[in-house]
Steps between C-alpha positions, in 0.01 A plus 500: 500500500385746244538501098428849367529304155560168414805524267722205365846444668706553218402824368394532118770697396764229685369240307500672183821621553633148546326407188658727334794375634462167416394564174829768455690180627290226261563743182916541572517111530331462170692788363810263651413165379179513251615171327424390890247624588288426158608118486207348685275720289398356168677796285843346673395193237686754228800555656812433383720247612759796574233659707426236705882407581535905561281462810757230666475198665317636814227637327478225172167451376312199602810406746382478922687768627304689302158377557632569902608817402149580354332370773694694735372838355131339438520452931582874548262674218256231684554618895425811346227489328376306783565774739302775273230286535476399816523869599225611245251226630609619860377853394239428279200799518120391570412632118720238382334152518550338859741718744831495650577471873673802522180702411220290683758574815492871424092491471449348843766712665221793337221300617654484839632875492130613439312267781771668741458813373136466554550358859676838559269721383225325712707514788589876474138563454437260851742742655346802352158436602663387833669804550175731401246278748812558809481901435148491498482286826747763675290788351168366649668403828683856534138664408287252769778599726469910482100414517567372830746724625250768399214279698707537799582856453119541496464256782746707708351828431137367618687400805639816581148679443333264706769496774462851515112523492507252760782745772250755387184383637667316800668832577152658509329225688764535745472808546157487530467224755783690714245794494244286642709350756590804591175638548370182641775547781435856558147387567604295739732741682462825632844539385597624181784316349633703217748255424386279184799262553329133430591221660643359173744770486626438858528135458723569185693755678568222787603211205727755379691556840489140506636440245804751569537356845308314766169389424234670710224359373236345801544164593170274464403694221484347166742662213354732251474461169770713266396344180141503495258759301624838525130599521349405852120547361577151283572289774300494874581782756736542731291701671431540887180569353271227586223715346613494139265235335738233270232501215570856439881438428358178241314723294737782498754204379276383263470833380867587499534178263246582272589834436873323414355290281346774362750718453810216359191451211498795437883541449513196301240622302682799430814386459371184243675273745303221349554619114863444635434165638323325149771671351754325663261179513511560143890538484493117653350354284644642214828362658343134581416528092856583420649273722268239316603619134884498605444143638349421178828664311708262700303213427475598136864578532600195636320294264681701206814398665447159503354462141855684441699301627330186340486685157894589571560166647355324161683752271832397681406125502355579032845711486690224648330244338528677149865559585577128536304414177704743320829348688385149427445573140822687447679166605261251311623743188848480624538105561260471144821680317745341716359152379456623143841638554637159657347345172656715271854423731454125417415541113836762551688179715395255272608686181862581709563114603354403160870711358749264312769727442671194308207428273483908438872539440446172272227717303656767409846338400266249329374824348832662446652199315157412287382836413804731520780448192791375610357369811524105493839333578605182317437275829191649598419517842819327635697802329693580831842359465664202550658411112811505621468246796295316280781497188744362790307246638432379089898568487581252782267224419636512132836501610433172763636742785390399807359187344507182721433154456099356525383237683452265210917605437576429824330117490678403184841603719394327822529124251868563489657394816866537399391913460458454919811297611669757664214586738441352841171247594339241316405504168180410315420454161212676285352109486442432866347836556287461260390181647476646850251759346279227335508317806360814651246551239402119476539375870295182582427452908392193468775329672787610725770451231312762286491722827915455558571574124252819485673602849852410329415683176377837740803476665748471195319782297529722853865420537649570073254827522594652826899486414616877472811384256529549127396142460194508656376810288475218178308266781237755552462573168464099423260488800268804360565383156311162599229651718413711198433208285248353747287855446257369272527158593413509837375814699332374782691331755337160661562493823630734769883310500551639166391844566724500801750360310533752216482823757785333636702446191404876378570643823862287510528632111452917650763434795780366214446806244691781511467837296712308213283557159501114443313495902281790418351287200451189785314753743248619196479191401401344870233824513318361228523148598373633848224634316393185275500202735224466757346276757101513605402511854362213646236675648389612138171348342563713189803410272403781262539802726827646489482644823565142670831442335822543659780587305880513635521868417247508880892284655720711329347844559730549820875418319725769541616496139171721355624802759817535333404757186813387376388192382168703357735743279687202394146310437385792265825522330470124378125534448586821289788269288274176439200796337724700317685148363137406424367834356556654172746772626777266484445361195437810333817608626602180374362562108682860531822301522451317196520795325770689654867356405623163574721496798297811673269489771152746470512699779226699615617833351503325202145566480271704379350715782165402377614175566681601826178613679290227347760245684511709790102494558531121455758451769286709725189236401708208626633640795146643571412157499731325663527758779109446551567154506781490736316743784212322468700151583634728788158554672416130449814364699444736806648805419279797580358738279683783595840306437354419130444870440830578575635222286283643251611839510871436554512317148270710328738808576781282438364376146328831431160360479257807346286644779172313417674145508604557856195652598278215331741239656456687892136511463465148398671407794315717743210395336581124548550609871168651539306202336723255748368682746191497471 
């Protein structure tokens, strides 16, 4: 891998164009919303309050959205800045203080590009010196071998001379010593033989017909000799002579040699035969010496080539090296700005999850109603509605519609008997009931005749409350009527017979009522006795801690009456009538009559609508109230949270409850839930 030039990524004129960009795209937003953009800056301090509503509710100063909304753009001008720096410290020059990776890569990938550069040039010089010692060996060995060629030339020559010197003299001596035998045999013979055929002749006459055909040659007779010395004066005679001396033929040998000797000497001498030979001696060694020197080159050669192949081997291994420091360093930058950019994304998270786009829509119609004219209702924040449902509630509760009788009502009836004749079962007057209760209240288990009356009194009380006849309504309103005079006399029940007892009566009092207004009052009424009376475990050492009483609410928890949401609208309806009876609505409703004409009734459109909202945002107080109340008695006697919600919900719509009264009444619930819980 080669770098020419270590260059950032993103090219300059990329991220300048995207700064432009961005700053194109920062300036139009301003342009768009400046009262926005300038509110977290302390010139937005002199704003107007028309300024700051112009920017909206998304973008409200001092409101979370906005702060997110800030934070988002802080992220991105962040990332990039982030990335323009990481770049420029990747890319940083040696003049500048310390250096980036990118250029300490690009100066050992020089480094390395000038050892192997140098490698090469000492190798091409290896194989040019290589190259000039193998033409100088081949021009020493071609020169040695024409020396030697011309040595033998030489040689061959001197041969020929001396082969020819040598026919010469034997031709003479030959003919010479066939003149003597000739005359030597004429002495001897009267005869005169002027044939001068030899005897060699005739013998190589006879080999030759021999050779053609038949051989003819004596038998006995040893073979001659065809390849022996042409001249017969070198070797002994043949002769018949037996008076030719054999030192004569040594010394004309000896002669024959010398003269030779002589004479090859001399052509050597004259031809510089051994000028020739140191020549070519010479030529020998100069090719031993260039053999030597070329051995040397390839020895010089092949340590070049191993030093190369280290110094190559070791600017591979520095490249390599430098390239995985340069790698490593690019992702130490990259996983540094993916952290800093991971911390940015949780200051960015943080900021989102931190939004309350209640609270923010809160501010600025908080802002709207304080700071812009004309901006605050008459009710305030519970400004969304609901006069009208209110004005009808206040309009049925002053006209007694829907109004039923109470419990206390109800126990004055139950003394009259005669009111009751005409309806079936036994009948019981407000006195023994009232005894039965204190007998509950009171009992004494000392003996067995307490035991039989507290068992008799549990049994009456059980049978007058769990009638379900018209009667029996004024007998549980006697019965509760009693109980509720023993609340501040006596909470704490003695023993466990009396607790059992009064679940049992209570529970007998639920099965009788029905959803009669008169039974609804009982069933309130027996939730709050449920509530008061208690009974301590008898495992518990401490009287004090309210978590060891047992109260019959724990007995009663499972009735089917507090699933019915009938009798829970019917509940709130009565709880709504005794507040408003108690309240000042009614009785300033009342006082407005006074004044009116005698024999008229005020009606709600009788008053002023000052008046009419001021009543209406009272009506919504109580049933506020009550309704918290009510589903909070719900969750208490085992109905779940989720049923109470939708209790909740059903009558707020149905009431017109403003928005933050049901939402404060669902989050107290859920709230309770959580804290339960946990």
């Amino acid at each position: 891998m080669m770098i020419e030039k270590a260059t950032p990524l993103y090219p300059q004129h990329h991220r300048s164009s995207s700064d432009d960009s961005a700053k194109d795209g920062r300036s139009q937003g301003a342009t768009n919303s400046k009262s926005a953009i300038e509110t977290d800056s302390p010139s937005s301090k002199k704003l107007t309050p028309v300024q700051k509503s112009g920017a909206g509710p998304l973008l409200f100063p001092g409101t979370t959205l906005r702060k997110a909304m800030m934070a988002v753009e802080k992220y991105h001008s962040s990332v990039a800045e982030a990335e323009a720096h990481r770049w420029r410290v990747a890319t940083k020059s040696s003049s500048e203080e310390g250096h980036g990776v990118l250029p300490e890569f690009q100066r050992n990938l020089l480094t390395a590009k000038e050892r192997v550069e140098k490698r090469e040039k000492a190798m091409m010089s290896t194989q040019e010196r290589q190259a000039e010692a193998e033409s100088y060996l081949r021009a020493e060995k071609d020169r040695s071998r024409k020396l030697w060629l011309r040595v033998e030339e030489v040689e061959e020559e001197i041969s020929k001379k001396v082969a020819e010197l040598v026919r010469k003299r034997s031709t003479e001596r030959e003919m010479k010593r066939r003149q003597e035998e000739t005359q030597r045999e004429a002495a001897f013979s009267d005869v005169k033989l002027e044939s001068t055929v030899t005897n060699q002749e005739i013998w190589e006459l006879v080999a030759g017909v021999g050779e053609d055909g038949e051989d003819f040659a004596p038998s006995g007779l040893p073979p001659p000799t065809f390849h022996g010395p042409i001249d017969q004066t070198l070797s002994k005679s043949k002769s018949m002579d037996p008076d030719t001396p054999e030192k004569d033929d040594t010394r004309q040998s000896a002669q024959i040699a010398a003269e030779i000797d002589s004479y090859r000497a001399a052509l050597e001498f004259d031809l510089g035969l051994d000028q020739l030979r140191k020549a070519a001696l010479h030529a020998d060694e100069q090719v031993q010496d260039a053999a030597g020197t070329l051995l040397n080159v390839y020895s010089a050669a092949d340590t070049t080539k191993r030093s190369a192949k280290i110094a190559c081997e070791a600017s591979l291994l520095s490249t390599a090296n430098a390239q995985v420091k340069c790698l490593k360093s690019l992702v130490q930058l990259e996983k540094d700005s993916i952290y800093e950019r991971l911390r940015l994304i949780e200051h960015l998270e943080k900021a989102v999850n931190d939004i309350d786009v209640r609270s923010d829509l809160n501010t600025f119609i908080e802002h709207e109603k304080l700071e812009i004219p004309n901006g605050t209702s008459k009710l305030g924040d519970n400004d969304d509605g609901g006069v009208a449902s209110a004005l009808a509630v206040l309009n049925a509760h002053s006209e007694g519609i829907g109004v039923g009788i109470g419990v206390a009502g109800m126990a004055e009836l139950s003394s009259f008997s005669e009111r009751n004749d005409s309806d079936e079962g036994k009948n019981y007057d407000r006195e023994a009931l009232d005894r039965a209760v204190g007998v509950l209240f009171n009992a004494n288990f000392s003996n067995e005749e307490s035991q039989k009356t507290f068992e008799e009194s549990v049994e009456l009380l059980c049978e007058a409350v769990g009638e379900k006849t018209v009667r029996a309504r004024g007998y549980r309103a006697s019965t509760c009527y009693a109980m509720n005079n023993f609340r501040g006399k006596v909470s704490q029940l003695k023993t466990e017979e009396q607790f059992h007892g009064l679940c049992k009566v209570l529970e007998s009092l639920l099965d009788g009522c029905d959803r009669e207004p008169a039974d609804v009052a009982n069933a309130k009424m027996v939730m709050m006795l449920a509530q008061t009376f208690y009974f301590l475990d008898s495992n518990s050492q401490h009287s004090e801690d309210r978590s060891n009483r047992i109260y019959p609410k724990d007995k009663l928890c499972s009735h089917p009456i507090w699933l019915d949401e009938d009798f829970w609208v019917q509940a709130l309806f009565q709880c709504v009538t005794d507040s408003l009876s108690n309240s000042g609505v009614i009785m300033r409703v009342r006082v407005k009559k006074s004044v009116a004409t005698k024999g008229n009734k005020m009606k709600w459109h009788d008053l002023r609508p000052i008046d009419r909202v001021e009543a209406a945002a009272q009506v919504h107080a109580v049933i506020f109230s009550q309704l918290g109340a009510l589903a909070h008695s719900m969750v208490e006697f085992g109905c779940s949270v989720k049923k109470a919600c939708q209790f909740v919900r059903r009558l707020s719509v149905r009431h017109q409850l403003p928005l933050s009264q049901r939402a404060m009444l669902l989050n107290h619930l859920m709230k309770n839930e959580t804290d339960r819980q946990q």
